[in-house]
C-alpha positions as CSV (number, residue, x, y, z in Angstrom):
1,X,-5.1,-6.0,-7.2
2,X,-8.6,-6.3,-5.7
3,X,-8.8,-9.6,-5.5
4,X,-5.3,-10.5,-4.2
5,X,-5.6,-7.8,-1.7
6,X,-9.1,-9.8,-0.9
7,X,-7.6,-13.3,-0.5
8,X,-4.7,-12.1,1.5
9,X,-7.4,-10.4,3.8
10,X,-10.0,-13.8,4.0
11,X,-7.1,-16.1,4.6
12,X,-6.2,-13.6,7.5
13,X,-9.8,-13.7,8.7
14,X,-10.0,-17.7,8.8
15,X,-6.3,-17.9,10.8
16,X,-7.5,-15.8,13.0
17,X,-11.3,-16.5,12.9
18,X,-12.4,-16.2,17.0
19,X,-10.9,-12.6,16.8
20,X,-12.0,-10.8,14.7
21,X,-15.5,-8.4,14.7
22,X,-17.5,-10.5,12.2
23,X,-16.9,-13.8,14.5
24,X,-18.8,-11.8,17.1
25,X,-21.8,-10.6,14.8
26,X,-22.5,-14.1,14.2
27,X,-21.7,-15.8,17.0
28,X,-23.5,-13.7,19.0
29,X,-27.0,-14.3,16.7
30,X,-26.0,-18.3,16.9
31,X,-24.7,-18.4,13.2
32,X,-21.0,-19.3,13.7
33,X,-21.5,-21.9,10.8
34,X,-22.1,-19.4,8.4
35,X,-19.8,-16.9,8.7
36,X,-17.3,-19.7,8.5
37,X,-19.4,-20.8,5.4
38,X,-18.8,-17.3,4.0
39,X,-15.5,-17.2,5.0
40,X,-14.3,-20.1,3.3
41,X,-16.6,-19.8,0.1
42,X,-15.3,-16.1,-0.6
43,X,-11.6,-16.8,0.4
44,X,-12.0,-19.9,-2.3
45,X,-13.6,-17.4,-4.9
46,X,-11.5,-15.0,-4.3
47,X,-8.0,-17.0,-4.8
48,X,-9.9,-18.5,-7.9
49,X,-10.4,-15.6,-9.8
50,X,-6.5,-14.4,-8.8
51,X,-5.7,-17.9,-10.9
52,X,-7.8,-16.8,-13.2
53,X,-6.9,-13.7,-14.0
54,X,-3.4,-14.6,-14.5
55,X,-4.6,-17.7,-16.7
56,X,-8.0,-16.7,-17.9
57,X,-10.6,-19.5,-19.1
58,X,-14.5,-18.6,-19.1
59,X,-15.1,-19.7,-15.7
60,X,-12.8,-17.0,-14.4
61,X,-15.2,-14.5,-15.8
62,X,-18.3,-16.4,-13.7
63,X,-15.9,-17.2,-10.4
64,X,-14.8,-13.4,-10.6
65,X,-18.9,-12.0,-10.3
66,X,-19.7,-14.8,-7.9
67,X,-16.7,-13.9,-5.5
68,X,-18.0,-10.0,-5.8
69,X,-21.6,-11.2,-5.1
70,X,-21.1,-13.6,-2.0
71,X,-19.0,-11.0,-0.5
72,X,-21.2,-8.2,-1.0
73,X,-23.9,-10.8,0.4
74,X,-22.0,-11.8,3.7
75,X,-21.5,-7.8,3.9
76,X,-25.4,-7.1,3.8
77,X,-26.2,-10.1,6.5
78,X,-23.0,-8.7,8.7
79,X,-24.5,-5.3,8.6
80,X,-27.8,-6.3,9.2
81,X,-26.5,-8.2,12.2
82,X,-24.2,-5.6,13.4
83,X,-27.5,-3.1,13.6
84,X,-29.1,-5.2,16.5
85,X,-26.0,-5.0,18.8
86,X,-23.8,-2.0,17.8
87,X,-22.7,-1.3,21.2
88,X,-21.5,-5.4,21.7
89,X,-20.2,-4.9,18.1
90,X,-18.0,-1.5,19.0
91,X,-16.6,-3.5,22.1
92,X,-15.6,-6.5,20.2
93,X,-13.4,-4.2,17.9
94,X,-11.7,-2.3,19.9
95,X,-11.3,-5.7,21.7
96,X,-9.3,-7.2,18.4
97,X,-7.5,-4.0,17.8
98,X,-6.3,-4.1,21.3
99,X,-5.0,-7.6,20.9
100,X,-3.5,-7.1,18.2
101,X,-1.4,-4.2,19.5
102,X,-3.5,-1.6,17.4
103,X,-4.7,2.0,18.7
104,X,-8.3,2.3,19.8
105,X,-9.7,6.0,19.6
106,X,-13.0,6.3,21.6
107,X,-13.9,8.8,19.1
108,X,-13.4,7.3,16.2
109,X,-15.4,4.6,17.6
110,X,-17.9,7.0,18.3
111,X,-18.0,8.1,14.6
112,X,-17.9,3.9,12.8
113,X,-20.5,2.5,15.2
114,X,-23.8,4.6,14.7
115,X,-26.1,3.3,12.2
116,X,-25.5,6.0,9.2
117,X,-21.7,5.2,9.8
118,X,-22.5,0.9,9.0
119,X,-25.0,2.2,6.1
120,X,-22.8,4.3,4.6
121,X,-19.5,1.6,4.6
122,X,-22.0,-1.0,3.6
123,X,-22.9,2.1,0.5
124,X,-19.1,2.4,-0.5
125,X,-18.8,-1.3,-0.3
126,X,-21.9,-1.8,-2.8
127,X,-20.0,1.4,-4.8
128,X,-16.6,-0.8,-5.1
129,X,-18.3,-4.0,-5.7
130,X,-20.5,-2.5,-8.3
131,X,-17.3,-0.7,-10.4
132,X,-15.3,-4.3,-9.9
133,X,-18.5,-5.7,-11.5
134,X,-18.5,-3.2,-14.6
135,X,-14.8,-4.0,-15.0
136,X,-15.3,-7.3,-15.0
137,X,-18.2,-7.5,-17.2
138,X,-16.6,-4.4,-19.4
139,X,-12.9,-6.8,-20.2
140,X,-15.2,-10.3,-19.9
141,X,-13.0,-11.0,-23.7
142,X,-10.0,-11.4,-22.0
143,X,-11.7,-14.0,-20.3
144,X,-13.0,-15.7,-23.2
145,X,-9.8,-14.9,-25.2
146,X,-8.0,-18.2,-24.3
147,X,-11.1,-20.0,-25.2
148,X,-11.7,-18.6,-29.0
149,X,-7.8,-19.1,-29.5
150,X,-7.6,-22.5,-28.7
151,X,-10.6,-23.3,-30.6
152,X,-9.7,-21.7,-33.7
153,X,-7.8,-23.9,-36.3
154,X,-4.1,-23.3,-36.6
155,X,-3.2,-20.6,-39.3
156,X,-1.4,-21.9,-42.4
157,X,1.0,-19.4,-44.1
């Protein structure tokens, strides 16, 4: 469920790239190319391992820990960005949440953009990507299964 939930949430992000909070953190520091580099990489890992979880092959297993790793990556470097400029960072939210017909709380905002608040999202999201790891690495057979059945010789009764 992860991972769909993931590639419905990337494909979002790229349609509606200039909006959101993460086009800001790196446009702002000059790096538009690389978000959209991350963007495109993780959406493309992430609808992978969706295909390959519902027709696994080996790669799947390898496409499934590199999707967890580039996003956890582009998570680090958006945080790290975010730090320099939380105060641009908070407006360009609430800006997206306004335009999109959302609430925006001034104390909630108060809470998410403090530094503890962006090191303790970026701490769950090394948490969840960590236990999607173990799983992964935990059921890598299932992976592998298709593999070992197709290689082994046809049984004769």
């Amino acid at each position: 469920m992860w991972f769909i939930w993931s590639s419905g949430k990337d494909l979002d992000n790229l349609i509606r790239a200039s909006g959101t909070t993460d086009y800001y953190i790196f446009s702002s520091n000059g790096l538009t190319p690389l978000l959209f580099f991350f963007a495109v990489t993780i959406f493309l890992l992430d609808a992978a391992t969706v295909s390959y979880l519902f027709r696994p092959r080996a790669a799947g297993f390898y496409v499934a820990l590199s999707a967890l790793a580039f996003s956890l990556i582009q998570s680090i470097v958006s945080v790290s960005l975010a730090l320099s400029d939380l105060s641009g960072v908070r407006q360009a939210y609430a800006v997206g949440r306004e335009a999109r017909g959302l609430s925006v709380r001034e104390e909630a905002l108060d809470m998410m953009f403090t530094p503890r608040a962006m090191f303790l999202v970026l701490a769950l999201l090394v948490l969840i990507s960590a236990v999607a790891a173990f799983l992964i690495i935990r059921n890598r057979g299932y992976f592998f299964s298709n593999n070992i059945n197709s290689a082994a010789p046809p049984a004769h009764s």
